[in-house]
N, C-alpha and C positions, 0 to 999 in steps of 0.2 A: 300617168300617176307618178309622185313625186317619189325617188328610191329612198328607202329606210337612212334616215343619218347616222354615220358612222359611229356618234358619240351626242348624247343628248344627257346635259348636268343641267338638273331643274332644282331650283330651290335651295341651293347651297346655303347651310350655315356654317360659319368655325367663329370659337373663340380663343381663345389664350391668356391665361389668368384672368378672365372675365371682360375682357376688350375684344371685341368682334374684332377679326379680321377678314371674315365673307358675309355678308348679310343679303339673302336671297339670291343667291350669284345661279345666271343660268348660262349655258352655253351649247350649242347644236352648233359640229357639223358636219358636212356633206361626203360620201364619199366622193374620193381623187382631189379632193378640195384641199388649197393653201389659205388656212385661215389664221389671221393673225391677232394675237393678245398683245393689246400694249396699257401704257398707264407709266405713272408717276411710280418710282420708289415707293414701297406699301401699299400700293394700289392692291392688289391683294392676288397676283397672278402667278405668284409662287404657289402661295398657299394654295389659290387653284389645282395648277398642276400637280402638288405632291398628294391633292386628296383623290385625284384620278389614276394617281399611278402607284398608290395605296403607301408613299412616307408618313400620313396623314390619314387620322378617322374621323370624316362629318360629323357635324353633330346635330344635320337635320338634311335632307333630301334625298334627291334620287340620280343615278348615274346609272346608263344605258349603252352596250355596245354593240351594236347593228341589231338594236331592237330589244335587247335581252339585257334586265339588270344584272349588275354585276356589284361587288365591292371588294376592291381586290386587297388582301392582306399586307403585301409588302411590292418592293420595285421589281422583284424578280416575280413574283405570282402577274404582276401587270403584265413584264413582259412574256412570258408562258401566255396570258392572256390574247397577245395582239398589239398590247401599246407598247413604244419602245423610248425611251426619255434620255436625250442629251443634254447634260445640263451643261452650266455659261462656264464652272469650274473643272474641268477635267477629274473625271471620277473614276480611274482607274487605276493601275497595279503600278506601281511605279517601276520597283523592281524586278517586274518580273516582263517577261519577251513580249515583243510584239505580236508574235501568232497567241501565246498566253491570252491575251486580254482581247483579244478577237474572236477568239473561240472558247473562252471562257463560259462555261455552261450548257454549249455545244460541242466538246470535243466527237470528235469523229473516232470511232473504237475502230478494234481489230481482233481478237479475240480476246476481247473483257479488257484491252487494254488500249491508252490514246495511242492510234496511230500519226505519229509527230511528222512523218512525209506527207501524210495527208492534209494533217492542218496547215504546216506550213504551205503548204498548195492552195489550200484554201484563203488563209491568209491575205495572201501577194494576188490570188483573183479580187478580194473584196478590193484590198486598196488599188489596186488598177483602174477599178471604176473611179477613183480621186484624180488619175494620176499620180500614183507613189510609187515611185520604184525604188523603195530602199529595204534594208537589210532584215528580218522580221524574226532573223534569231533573238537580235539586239536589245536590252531591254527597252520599255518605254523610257526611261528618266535620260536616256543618252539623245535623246531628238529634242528641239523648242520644242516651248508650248504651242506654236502654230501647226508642227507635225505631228503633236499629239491628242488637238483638238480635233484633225481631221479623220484620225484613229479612232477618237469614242465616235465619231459619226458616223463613220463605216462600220463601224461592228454594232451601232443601232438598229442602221439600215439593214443589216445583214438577219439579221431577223425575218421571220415571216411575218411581220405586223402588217395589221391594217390601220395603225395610225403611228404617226412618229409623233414627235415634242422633242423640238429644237427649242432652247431655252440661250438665248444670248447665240449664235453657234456660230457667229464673225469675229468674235470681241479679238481676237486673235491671228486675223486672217488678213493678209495682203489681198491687193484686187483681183488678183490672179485666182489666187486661191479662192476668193469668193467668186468669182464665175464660173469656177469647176463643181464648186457646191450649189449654185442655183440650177443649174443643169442637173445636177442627180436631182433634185427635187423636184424639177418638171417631170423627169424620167417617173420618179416614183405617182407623182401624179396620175402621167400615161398608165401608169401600170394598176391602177384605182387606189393607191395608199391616199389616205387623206398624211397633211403633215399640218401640226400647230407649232407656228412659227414667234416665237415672243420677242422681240427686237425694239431697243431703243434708236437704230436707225430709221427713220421714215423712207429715207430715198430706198431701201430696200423691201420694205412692204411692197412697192410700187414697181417695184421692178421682176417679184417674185409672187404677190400675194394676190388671194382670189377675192376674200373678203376680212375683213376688220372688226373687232367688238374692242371696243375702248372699256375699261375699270376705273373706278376711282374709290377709294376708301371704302375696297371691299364690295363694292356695286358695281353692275354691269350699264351703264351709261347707254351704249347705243350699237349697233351692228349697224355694217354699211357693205355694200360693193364697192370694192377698192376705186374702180372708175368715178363712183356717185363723190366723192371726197377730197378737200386738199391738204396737203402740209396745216395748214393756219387752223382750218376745222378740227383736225385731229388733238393738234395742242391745245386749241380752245378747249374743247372735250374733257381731255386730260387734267387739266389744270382747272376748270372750272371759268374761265374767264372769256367773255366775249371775243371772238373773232377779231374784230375789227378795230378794238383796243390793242389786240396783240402786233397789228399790220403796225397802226400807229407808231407802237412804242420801238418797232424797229426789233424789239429783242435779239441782240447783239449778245455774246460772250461776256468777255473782259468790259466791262466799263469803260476803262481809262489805261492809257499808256501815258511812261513816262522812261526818263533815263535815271538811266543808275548814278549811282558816286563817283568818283576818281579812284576810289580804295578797290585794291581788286583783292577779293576775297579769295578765290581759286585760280590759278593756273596750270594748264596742263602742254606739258610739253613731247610732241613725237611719245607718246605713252604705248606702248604694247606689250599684251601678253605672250606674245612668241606662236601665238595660231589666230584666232577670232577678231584680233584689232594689233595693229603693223602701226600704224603713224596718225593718234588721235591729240589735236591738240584741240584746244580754247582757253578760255578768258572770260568769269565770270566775276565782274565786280558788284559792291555793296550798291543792295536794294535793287539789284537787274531782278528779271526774267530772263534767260537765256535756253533759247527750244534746242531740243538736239534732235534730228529727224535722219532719216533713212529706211530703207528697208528692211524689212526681217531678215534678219543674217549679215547685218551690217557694222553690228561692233556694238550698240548703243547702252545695251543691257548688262554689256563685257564692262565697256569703259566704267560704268557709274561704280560695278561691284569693285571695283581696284580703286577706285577712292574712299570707296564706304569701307576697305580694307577685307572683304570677306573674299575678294581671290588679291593674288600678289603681280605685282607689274615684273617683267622680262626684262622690261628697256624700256628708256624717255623716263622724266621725272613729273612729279606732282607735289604743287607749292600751298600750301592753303595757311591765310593769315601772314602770307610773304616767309614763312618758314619752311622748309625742304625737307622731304622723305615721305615713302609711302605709309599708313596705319598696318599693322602687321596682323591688328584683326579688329572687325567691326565695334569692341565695346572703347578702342583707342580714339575712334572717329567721334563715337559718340562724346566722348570725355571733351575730344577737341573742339565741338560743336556741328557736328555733322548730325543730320536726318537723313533718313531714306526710306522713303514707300515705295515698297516693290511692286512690278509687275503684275505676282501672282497673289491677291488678297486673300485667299482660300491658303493656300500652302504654306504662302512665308509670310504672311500678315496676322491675319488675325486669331488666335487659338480660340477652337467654335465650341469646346466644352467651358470655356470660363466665363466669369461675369462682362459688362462693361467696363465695374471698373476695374477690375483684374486688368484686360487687354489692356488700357487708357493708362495706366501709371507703371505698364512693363517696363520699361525702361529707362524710367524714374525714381526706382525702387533703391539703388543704390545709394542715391543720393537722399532719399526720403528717410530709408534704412536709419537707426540707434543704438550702435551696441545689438544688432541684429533685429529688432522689435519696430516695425513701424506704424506711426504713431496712424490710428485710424481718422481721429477727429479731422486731423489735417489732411490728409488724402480724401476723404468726403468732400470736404470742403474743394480742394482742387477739381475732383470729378465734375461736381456741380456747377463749379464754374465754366468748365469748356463743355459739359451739355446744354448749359445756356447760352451760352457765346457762339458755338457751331450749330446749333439749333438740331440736336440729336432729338430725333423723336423716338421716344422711349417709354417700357413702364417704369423705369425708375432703371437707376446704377445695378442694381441686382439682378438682371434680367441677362441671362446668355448671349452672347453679341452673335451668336447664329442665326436668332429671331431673329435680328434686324435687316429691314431691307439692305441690298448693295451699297447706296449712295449714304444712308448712316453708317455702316460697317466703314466706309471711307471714313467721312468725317472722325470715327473714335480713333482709326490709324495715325489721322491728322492731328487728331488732338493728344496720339502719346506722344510725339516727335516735337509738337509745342511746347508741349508740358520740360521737356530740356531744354529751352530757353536757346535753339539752336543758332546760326551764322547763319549756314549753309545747306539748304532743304533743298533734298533730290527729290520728287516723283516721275516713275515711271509708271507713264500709263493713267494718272492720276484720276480721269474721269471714263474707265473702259469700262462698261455695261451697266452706266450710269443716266438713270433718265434724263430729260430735258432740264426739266425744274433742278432737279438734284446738282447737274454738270454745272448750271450759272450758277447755284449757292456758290460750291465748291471753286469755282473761277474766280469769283467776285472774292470768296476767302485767301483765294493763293492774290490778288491783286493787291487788297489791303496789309496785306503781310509784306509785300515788297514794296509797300507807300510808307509801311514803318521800319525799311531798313532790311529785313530779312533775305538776302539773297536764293535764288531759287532754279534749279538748273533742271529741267520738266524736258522727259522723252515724252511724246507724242506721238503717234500716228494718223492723228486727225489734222489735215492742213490748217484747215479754219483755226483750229483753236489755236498751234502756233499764229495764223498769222494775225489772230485777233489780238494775243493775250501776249504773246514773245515781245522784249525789245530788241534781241538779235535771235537768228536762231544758225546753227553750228551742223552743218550737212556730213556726214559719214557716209563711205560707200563702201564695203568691203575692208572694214576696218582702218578706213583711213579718212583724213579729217581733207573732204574735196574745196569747201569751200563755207566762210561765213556772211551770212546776208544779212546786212542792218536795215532798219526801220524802213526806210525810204526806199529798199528795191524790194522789198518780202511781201509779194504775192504770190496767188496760185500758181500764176505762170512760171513765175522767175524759182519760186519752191521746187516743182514738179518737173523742174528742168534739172535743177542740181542733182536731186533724187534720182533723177536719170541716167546721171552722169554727163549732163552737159552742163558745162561750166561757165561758159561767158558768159557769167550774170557779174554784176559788180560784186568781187569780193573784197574781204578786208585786206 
């Protein structure tokens, strides 16, 4: 006899101002099972999960936990429940300790009161199961984002759940660190936890997952045994489009490469801020791509913030436009022609209580600004135009940019940094927990913008996508600039050796 599934959503509906975004969505499964949800941007797998984990109330079916309906009021009644949810943006205390937001809601008492020897013991066991051995007095906001991603993971797991939701839960994580996390997940497996894993990685379903239910526009497409399935079906799936057109078509990244101008827009010289990056240079001229790659903890996120002026250089100089000095703070850069999409699109991107076009003309405003009043008719007008131009899929300009899927929430970022008619476009990260469909728009839009001249100096951590879409890319290792690889030697091989720290690749 087949055992009770862990989790059985029959019949989903939701809308939102009267535009479905689940229609009939069903999903069962199994316990100890790695079942994965994947889909296109809006596929509606968000929305899934927060009506299972009670951010969200159906507006029609039934939800079931080992047999027994349930509908849980909020994230914390879910997790009291059993389910426990790691979402793709870090959702915890910033300011406040590491043991804090690990035992947060479980403190361990001692007579009516938290005993803080104990947490902290508790603590440094959870993250030991990661491999973390670091400090857990320390607040969260003093660690990356990669050490703090494996934080809300461990204090998920740390629950007695019977089912987790992992939502994005690599976007962040070196290789390393992802084979420390597919192993708890076996563990939790053996131990009968089912986990729903949502991932725009394919090669990681396949390496971790049990079974697969594909979404599309709010519909549940198709359930598979991850063996039964490959790469090409799952995208066909996804996207709607036959397999063997997609073999065809090759679907490559970047379209087109080409070289840049002779005008060098950026230069950096021996740049350091006195800890995190020691001896960063390059050389980004008009209308390049120029990838900057390395590991986490390598300088790359350091360097860009000391050109965008939001921290200040120690030593080494930085030239933009052939003029010399660093911006002393981020709205100097803007003035001079500088963009930058950070990293983290939750935190330092996009503000999630305001409209589209709020987010989309931030930092445009000054300039749009009359005598303090600005003028509406014109600002519409601009909105309008980069939601059609970037192909934002929206109910209109008035609608919260939290609704919007990841890979829109990109594009409106994209489109305030446009809207200042920039030089020199930084993205870090630019396509992290971005679907398929979504990541080529968004390529194909950072290509066209360096075919019309726009210079663009893009952190990565996906090789492909430097070596498709870079025309040089610029290697950091421990805050220092090891080596640059042009067109002609920039492969996997020759990439992932620099990265390494082996250097005999042809440098510049």
């Amino acid at each position: 006899m087949e055992a009770t599934p862990v989790l059985r959503m029959t019949s989903i509906d939701k809308s939102f101002g009267g535009i479905p975004a689940l229609s009939n969505a069903s999903l069962t499964i199994r316990p100890g099972e790695v079942h994965a949800l994947i889909g296109q941007n809006g596929a509606g797998k968000s929305t899934m999960i927060k009506i299972l984990n009670g951010a969200y109330k159906k507006d029609a079916g039934d939800i079931e936990l080992d047999g027994n309906p349930v509908q849980f009021g909020s994230p914390h009644e879910a997790q009291l429940g059993g389910v426990s949810t790691i979402f793709q943006e870090v959702n915890l205390v910033h300011y406040r300790s590491v043991t804090e937001n690990i035992v947060l809601g479980q403190e361990p008492k001692k007579f009516g009161l938290i005993d803080w020897p104990a947490a902290h013991r508790r603590a440094q066991e959870v993250l030991m199961r990661f491999g973390l051995d670091i400090d857990v007095h320390k607040p969260l906001h003093s660690y990356n984002i990669a050490i703090q991603q494996l934080i809300a993971i461990a204090r998920a797991v740390s629950f007695d759940a019977r089912l987790v939701i992992m939502d994005e839960p690599t976007s962040s994580l070196d290789e390393q660190e992802k084979q420390v996390l597919f192993k708890v997940i076996r563990d939790l497996s053996a131990e009968n936890v089912a986990v729903l894993y949502v991932s725009h990685h394919l090669d990681e379903l396949f390496a971790v997952c049990d079974r697969v239910t594909v979404m599309r526009n709010g519909q549940m497409i198709a359930t598979h045994d991850i063996a039964d399935v490959s790469k090409i079906g799952l995208v066909s799936e996804m996207i709607g489009r036959d397999a063997n057109q997609i073999a065809k078509a090759g679907a490559t990244g970047f379209g087109h490469n080409h070289a840049g101008g002779d005008k060098v827009v950026l230069e950096l010289q021996s740049l350091s801020n006195g800890t995190s990056v020691q001896d960063a240079s390059l050389i980004v001229h008009q209308g390049e791509i120029v990838g900057l790659a390395g590991l986490l903890g390598s300088g790359r996120t350091e360097t860009v913030s000391m050109i965008f002026g939001a921290d200040q250089p120690a030593g080494g100089t930085i030239r933009f436009k052939g003029k010399p000095g660093a911006f002393r703070q981020p709205a100097q850069a803007i003035n001079a022609g500088i963009g930058y999409c950070t990293e983290d699109r939750k935190a330092e991107g996009i503000i999630p209580g305001l409209s589209i076009r709020e987010n989309l003309t931030l930092a445009l405003l000054p300039r749009l600004a009359s005598r303090g009043i600005i003028p509406r008719a014109t600002e519409r007008e601009l909105v309008d135009d980069f939601i059609a131009k970037l192909g934002i899929k929206t109910a209109g300009m008035e609608q919260p940019i939290r609704e919007l899927s990841g890979g829109n929430q990109q594009k409106v970022l994209l489109a305030r940094w446009l809207a200042t008619e920039p030089e020199l476009l930084i993205l870090d990260e630019p396509t992290r927990g971005i679907d398929v469909g979504a990541k080529r728009e968004i390529q194909a839009l950072i290509e066209g913008l360096s075919q019309s001249g726009l210079s663009v100096l893009m952190i990565s951590s996906e090789f492909e996508e430097l070596i498709e879409g870079a025309n040089r890319v610029v290697v950091l290792q421990e805050g220092k600039t090891v080596t640059t690889l042009e067109k002609d030697n920039l492969t996997e091989d020759s990439l992932l050796a620099a990265v390494a720290g082996h250097v005999d690749v042809a440098a510049e």
